[in-house]
C-alpha positions in Angstrom: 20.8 -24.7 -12.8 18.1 -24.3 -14.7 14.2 -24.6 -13.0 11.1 -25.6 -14.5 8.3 -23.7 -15.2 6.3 -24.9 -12.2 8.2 -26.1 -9.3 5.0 -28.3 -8.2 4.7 -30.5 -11.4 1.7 -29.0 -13.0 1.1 -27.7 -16.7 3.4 -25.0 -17.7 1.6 -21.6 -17.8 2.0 -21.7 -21.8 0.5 -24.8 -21.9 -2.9 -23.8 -19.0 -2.9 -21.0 -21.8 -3.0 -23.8 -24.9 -5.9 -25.6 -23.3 -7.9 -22.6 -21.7 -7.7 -21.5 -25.5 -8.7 -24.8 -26.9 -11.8 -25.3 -24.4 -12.9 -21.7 -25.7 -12.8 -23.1 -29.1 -14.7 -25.4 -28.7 -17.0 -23.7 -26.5 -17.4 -21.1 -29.0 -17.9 -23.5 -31.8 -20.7 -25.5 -30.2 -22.4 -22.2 -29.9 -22.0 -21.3 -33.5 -23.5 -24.7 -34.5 -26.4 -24.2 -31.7 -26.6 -21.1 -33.1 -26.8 -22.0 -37.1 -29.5 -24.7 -36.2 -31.8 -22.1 -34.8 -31.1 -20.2 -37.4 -32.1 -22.7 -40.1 -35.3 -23.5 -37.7 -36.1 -20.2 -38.3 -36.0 -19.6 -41.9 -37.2 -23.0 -42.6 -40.7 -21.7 -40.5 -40.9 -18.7 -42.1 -40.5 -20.5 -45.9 -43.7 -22.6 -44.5 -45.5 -19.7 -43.1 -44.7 -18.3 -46.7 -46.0 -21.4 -49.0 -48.7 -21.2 -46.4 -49.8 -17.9 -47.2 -49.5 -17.5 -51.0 -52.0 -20.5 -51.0 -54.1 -18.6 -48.7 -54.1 -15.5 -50.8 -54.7 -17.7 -53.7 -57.7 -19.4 -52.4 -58.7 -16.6 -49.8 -61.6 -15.5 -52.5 -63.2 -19.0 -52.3 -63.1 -18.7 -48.3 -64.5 -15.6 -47.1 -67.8 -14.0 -47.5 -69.1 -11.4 -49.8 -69.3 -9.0 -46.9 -68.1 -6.6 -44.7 -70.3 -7.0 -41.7 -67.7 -9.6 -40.0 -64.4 -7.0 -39.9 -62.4 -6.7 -37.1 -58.8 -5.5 -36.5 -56.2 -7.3 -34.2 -52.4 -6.1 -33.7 -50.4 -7.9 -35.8 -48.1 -10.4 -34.0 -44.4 -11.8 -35.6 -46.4 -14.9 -36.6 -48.1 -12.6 -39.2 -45.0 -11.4 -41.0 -45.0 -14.1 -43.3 -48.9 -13.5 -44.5 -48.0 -9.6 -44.4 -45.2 -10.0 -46.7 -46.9 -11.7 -49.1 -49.9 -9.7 -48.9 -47.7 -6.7 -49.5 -45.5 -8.3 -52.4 -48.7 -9.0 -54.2 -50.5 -5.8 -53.9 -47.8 -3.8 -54.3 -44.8 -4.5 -56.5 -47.1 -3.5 -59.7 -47.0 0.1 -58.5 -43.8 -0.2 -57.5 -42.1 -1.0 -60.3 -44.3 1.1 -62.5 -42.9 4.4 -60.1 -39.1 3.0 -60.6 -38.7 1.5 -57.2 -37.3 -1.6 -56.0 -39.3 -4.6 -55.4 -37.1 -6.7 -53.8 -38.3 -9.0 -50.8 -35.8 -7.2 -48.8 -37.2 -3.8 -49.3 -40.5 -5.2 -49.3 -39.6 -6.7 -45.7 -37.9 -3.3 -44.7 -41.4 -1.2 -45.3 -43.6 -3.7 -43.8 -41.1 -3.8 -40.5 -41.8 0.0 -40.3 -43.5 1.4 -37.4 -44.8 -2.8 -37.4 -46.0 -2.0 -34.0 -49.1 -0.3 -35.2 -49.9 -2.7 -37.4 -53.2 -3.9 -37.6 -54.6 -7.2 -39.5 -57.4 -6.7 -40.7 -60.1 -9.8 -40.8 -63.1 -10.8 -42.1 -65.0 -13.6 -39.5 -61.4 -13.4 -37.8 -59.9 -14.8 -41.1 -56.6 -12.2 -42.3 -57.3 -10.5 -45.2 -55.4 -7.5 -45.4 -53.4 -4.6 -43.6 -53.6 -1.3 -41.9 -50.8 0.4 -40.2 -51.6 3.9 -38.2 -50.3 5.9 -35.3 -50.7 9.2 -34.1 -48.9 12.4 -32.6 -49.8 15.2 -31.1 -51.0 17.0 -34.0 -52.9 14.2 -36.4 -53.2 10.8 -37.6 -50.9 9.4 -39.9 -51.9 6.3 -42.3 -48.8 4.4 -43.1 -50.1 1.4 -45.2 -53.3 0.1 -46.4 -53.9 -3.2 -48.1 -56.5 -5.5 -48.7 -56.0 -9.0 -50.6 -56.7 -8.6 -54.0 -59.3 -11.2 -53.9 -61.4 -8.9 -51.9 -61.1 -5.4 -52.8 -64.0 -4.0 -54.4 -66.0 -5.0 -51.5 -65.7 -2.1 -49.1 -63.4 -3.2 -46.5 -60.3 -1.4 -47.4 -62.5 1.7 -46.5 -63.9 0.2 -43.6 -60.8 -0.4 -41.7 -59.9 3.2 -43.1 -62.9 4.5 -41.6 -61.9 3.3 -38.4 -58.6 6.2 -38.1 -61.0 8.6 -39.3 -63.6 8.1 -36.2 -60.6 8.0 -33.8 -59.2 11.1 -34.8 -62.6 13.0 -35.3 -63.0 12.0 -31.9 -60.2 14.6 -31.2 -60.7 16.8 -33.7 -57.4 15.8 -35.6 -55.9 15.8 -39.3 -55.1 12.6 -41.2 -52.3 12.0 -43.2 -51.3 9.6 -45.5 -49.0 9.2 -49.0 -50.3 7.2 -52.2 -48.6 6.2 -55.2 -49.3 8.1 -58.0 -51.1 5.5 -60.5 -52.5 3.4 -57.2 -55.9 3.3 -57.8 -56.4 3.7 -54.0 -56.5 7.4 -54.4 -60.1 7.1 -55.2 -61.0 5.9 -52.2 -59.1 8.9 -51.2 -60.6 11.3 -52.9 -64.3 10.3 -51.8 -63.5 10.0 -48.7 -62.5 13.6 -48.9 -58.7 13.8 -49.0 -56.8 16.4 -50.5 -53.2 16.5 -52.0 -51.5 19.1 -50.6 -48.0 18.0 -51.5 -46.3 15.6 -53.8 -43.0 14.3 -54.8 -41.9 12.2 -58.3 -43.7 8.8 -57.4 -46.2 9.7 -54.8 -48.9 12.3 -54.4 -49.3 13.7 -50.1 -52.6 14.2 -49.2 -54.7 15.1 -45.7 -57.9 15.0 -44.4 -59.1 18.1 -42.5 -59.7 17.8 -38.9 -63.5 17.2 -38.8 -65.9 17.2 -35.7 -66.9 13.9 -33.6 -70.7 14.9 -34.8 -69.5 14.5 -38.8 -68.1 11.7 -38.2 -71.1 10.1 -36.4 -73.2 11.1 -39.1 -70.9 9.8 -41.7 -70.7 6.7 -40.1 -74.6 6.1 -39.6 -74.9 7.0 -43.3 -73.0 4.1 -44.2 -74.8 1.8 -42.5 -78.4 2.9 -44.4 
């Protein structure tokens, strides 16, 4: 005689398998929709924070003062990607392209994620206006990025925030580094400030700044203010 799958009446174990499966299906899929809203939350912010700060670049000039007196530097936080990618899309992609290298926002996104946790927004009256991005070893400084909203270069705050690495690594007597596209016409600030090139490659030119003492540097930096 033939017995049934479960002598007390219950499901079958194929079928507990069925519905175990079926409840994880669903389980799974109401997770994937949780998921995708989030998701869409997400990107739908950061096209905002986008619109957002195009306009701001685009009007910034009207906003901030002729001056360089206000300048501060805060680390940047993830609600500054947005601002920051923008910033570096518009100051950027003209040398870019010009060296032969992509330009495309995911690139652009990839370089400005680099090392993003010594970046450093730079403002004027605690407005953004541009970027610096800096760490340090044991040996010397090293200048990853530096960018200032076109709007406002030519006013002396790109080498103000610069001036700021330079004090902290005269303060222990250590090089600075940094790499510049050849054709950027940052390398002038470069070369006053007293970089050389000691190496360079097909689209960018390597250049360092001697370790100097804490004294130079105080002297340097009381000549500016004169």
């Amino acid at each position: 005689m033939r017995m049934p799958h479960n002598a007390a009446g219950g499901a079958s174990p194929h079928r507990a398998f069925a519905l175990h499966r079926k409840v994880r299906r669903l389980q799974h899929s109401r997770v994937v929709k949780k998921r995708s809203r989030r998701d869409n939350r997400r990107q739908f912010l950061l096209a905002l924070r986008t619109i957002i700060a195009r306009r701001y670049l685009a009007d910034m000039s009207a906003q901030l003062p002729d001056q360089r007196s206000g300048l501060t530097l805060r680390p940047a936080q993830p609600d500054d990607e947005a601002f920051l990618l923008e910033l570096r899309k518009t100051t950027m992609t003209e040398h870019l392209a010009r060296a032969g290298e992509p330009t495309d926002d995911d690139v652009h996104r990839a370089r400005l994620l680099h090392r993003y946790d010594a970046a450093q927004v730079v403002c004027i009256d605690g407005a953004p206006a541009g970027l610096l991005k800096a760490h340090r070893n044991d040996v010397e400084w090293f200048v990853v990025q530096l960018q200032i909203a076109p709007a406002l270069q030519g006013r002396g705050i790109g080498e103000q925030a610069l001036r700021t690495i330079l004090r902290a690594a005269a303060a222990e007597a250590l090089p600075v580094s940094l790499q510049v596209l050849k054709g950027n016409p940052a390398k002038r600030l470069y070369d006053r400030l007293g970089f050389e090139i000691v190496g360079e490659d097909q689209t960018q030119f390597h250049m360092r700044l001697a370790a100097r003492a804490p004294a130079e540097s105080e002297a340097e930096r009381m000549s500016d203010k004169d």
